[in-house]
Structures are given as C-alpha cells and as structure tokens.
Residue frames relative to the residue before (quaternion, step in Angstrom):
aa qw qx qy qz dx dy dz
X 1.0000 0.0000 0.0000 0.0000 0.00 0.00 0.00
X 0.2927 -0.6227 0.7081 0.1586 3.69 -0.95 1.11
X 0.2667 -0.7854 0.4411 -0.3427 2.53 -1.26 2.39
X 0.3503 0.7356 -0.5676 0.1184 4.08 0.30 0.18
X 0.1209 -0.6618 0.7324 -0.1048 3.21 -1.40 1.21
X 0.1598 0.7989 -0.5789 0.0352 3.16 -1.16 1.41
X 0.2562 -0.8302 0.4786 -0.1266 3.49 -1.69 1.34
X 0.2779 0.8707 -0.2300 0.3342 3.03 -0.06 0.84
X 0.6703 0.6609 -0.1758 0.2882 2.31 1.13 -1.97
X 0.2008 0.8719 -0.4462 0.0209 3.99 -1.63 -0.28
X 0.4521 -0.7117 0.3787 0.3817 3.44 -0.76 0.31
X 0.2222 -0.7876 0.5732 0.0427 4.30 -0.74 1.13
X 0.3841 -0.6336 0.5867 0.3267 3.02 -1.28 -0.27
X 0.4471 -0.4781 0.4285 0.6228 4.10 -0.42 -0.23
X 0.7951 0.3845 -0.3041 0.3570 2.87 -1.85 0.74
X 0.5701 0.6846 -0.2139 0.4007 3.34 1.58 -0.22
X 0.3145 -0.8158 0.4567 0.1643 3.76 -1.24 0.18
X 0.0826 0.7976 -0.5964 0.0359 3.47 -0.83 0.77
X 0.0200 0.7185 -0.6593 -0.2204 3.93 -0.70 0.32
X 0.3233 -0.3617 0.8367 0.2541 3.55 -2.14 0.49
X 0.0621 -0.4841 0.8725 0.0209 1.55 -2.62 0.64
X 0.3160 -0.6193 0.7059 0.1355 3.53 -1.46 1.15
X 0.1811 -0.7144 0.6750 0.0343 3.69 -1.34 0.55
X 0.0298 -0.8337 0.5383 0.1198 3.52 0.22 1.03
X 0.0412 0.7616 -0.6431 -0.0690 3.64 -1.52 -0.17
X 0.6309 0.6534 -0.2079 0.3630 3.40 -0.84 0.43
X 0.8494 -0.0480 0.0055 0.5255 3.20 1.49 -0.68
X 0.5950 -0.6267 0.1824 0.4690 4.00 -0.14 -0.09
X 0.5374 -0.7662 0.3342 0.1116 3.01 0.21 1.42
X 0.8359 0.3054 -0.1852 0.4168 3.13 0.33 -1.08
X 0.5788 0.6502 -0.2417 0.4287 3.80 1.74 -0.19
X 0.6617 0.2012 -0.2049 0.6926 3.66 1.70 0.09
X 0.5691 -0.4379 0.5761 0.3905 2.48 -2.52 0.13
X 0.3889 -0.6948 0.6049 0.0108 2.30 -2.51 -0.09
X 0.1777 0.8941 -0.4110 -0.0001 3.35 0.54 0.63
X 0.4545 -0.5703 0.6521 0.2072 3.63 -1.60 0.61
X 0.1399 0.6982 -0.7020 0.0087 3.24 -1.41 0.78
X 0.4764 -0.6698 0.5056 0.2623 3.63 -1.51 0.88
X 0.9144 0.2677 0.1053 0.2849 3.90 -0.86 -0.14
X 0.4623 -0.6570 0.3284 0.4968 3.48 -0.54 0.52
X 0.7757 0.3684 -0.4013 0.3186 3.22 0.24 0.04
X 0.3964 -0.7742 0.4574 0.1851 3.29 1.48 1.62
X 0.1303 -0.6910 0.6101 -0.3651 2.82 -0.29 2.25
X 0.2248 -0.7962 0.5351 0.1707 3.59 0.01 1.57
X 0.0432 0.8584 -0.4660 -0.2103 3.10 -1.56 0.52
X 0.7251 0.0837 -0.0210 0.6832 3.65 1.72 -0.13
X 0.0611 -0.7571 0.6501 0.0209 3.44 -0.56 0.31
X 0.1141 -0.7253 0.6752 0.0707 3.62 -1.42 0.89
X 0.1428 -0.8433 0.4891 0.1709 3.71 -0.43 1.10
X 0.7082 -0.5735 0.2466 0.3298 3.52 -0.54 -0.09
X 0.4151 0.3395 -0.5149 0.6689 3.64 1.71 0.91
X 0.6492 -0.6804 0.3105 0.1387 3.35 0.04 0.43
X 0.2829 0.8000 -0.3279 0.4154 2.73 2.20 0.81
X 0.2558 -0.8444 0.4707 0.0004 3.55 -0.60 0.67
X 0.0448 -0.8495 0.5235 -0.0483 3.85 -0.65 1.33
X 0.0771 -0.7568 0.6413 -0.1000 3.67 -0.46 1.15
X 0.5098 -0.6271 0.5470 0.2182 3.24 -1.65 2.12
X 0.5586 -0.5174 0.4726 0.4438 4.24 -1.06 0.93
X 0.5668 0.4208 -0.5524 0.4434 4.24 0.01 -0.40
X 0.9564 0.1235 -0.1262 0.2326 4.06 0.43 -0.20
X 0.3482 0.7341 -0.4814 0.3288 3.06 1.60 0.72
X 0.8001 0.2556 -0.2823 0.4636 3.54 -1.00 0.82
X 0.7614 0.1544 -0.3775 0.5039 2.99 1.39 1.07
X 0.6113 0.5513 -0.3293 0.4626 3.55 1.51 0.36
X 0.0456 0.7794 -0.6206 -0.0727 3.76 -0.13 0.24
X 0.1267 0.7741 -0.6171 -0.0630 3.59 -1.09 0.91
X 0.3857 -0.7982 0.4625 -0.0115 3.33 -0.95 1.59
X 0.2492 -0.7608 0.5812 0.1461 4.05 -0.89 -0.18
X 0.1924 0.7427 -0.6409 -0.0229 3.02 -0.63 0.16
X 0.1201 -0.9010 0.4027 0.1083 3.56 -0.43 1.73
X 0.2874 0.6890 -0.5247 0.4092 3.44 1.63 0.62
X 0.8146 0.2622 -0.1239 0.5024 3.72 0.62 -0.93
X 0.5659 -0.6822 0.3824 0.2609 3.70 1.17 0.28
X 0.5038 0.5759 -0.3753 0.5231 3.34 1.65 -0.14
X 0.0724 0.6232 -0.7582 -0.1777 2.58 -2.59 -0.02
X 0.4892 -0.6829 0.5099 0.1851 3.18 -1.33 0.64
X 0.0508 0.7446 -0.6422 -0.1750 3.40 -1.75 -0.17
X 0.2194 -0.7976 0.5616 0.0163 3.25 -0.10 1.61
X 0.2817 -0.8446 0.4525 -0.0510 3.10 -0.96 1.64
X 0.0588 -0.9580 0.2786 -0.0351 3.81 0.05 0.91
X 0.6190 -0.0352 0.0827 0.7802 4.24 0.59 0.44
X 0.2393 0.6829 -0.6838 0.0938 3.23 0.32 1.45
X 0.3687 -0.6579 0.6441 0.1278 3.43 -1.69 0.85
X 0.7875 -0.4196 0.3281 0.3100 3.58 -1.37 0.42
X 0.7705 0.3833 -0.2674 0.4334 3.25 0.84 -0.73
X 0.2383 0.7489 -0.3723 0.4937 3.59 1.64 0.63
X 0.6616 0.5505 -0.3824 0.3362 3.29 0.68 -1.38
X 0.2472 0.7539 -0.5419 0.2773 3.54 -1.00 0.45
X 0.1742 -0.7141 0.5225 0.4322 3.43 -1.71 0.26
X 0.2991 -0.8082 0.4889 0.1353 3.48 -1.16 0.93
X 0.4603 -0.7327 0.4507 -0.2194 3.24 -1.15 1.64
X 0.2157 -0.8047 0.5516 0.0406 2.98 -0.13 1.86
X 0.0856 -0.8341 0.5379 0.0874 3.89 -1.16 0.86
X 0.0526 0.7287 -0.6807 -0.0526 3.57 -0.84 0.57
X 0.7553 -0.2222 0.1270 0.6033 4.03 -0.34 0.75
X 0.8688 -0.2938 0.0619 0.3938 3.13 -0.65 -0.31
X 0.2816 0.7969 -0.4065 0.3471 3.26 1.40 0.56
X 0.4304 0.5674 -0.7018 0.0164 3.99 -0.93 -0.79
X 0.6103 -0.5806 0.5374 0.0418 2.54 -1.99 0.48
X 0.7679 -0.4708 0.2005 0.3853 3.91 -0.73 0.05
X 0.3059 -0.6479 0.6057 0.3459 3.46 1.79 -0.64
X 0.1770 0.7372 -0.6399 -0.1254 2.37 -1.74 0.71
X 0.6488 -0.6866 0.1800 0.2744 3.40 -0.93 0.96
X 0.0766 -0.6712 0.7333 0.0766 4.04 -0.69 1.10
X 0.2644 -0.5742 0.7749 0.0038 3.43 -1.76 1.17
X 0.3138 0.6478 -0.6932 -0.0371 3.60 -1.27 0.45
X 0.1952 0.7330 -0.6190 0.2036 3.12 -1.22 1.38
X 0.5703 -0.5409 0.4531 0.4206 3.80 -1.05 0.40
C-alpha cells in the first residue's frame, strides 16, 4: 500500500521554526517527486524531485528548505521566519497520493 505520513507539525510564534517530515512507504521512493502543499485548497509549496533538485512557491523561498533523504524514504520541510500566513494544514504529495497533513499554527 502507497503510504505518506506526515509530522512535524505545531503551534510558533512569527519568526519561528518548525521542519515536517513525510515518511513514505509503498513505492520507490527515491524514483519520484515529492511535493508539499498548504490547505484545502492544496496550495503548492516546494517540491523535491528525484535528482535531488528542489522547487519552492515565491511566498517562501529563502525561508523554506525541503530535503530527502532516500535511505529513510523521507523528506523534510524545514521551516524558517515563519509569518502568519504560513499557518495551514500541510500535505505531503506523491501522484495522487497525500497524506493526513499536518497542522502548523503561527501566531503571537
């Protein structure tokens, strides 16, 4: 069974830090992208592809970094000077897969 499970999530202040992490299973990890989206209205935000090349929506470059690691089937999304409008649940995607989301809060 193709599987994504993500954790991570929490509640910041602005300016704060939090990384996800997606745990895939189920399929060959290291042969596809991967992308992160915010909210129901699956709002992309960063995608790792599988040369290890790495794409991030303009509201969060130079403060999102999302990594892979394909020894453990994971990726990350390291979160950085996050701001209110961050808040959201975020969604790991493989085709038509996502996962449960999980939930980032930023607020004073």
């Amino acid at each position: 069974e193709v599987q994504l499970v993500e954790s991570g999530g929490g509640s910041v202040q602005p300016g704060g830090s939090l990384t996800l992490s997606c745990q895939a299973s189920g399929f060959g990890f290291s042969s596809y992208n991967l992308r992160w989206f915010r909210g129901k209205g699956a709002r992309w935000v960063a995608s790792s592809t599988s040369g290890n090349g790495t794409l991030y929506a303009d509201s969060v470059k130079g403060r999102f970094t999302v990594s892979r690691d394909n020894d453990k089937n994971t990726i990350y999304l390291q979160m950085n000077n996050l701001k209110p409008e961050d808040s959201g649940l975020y969604f790991c995607n493989f085709a038509d897969v996502w996962g449960q989301g999980t939930q980032v809060t930023v607020a004073s």
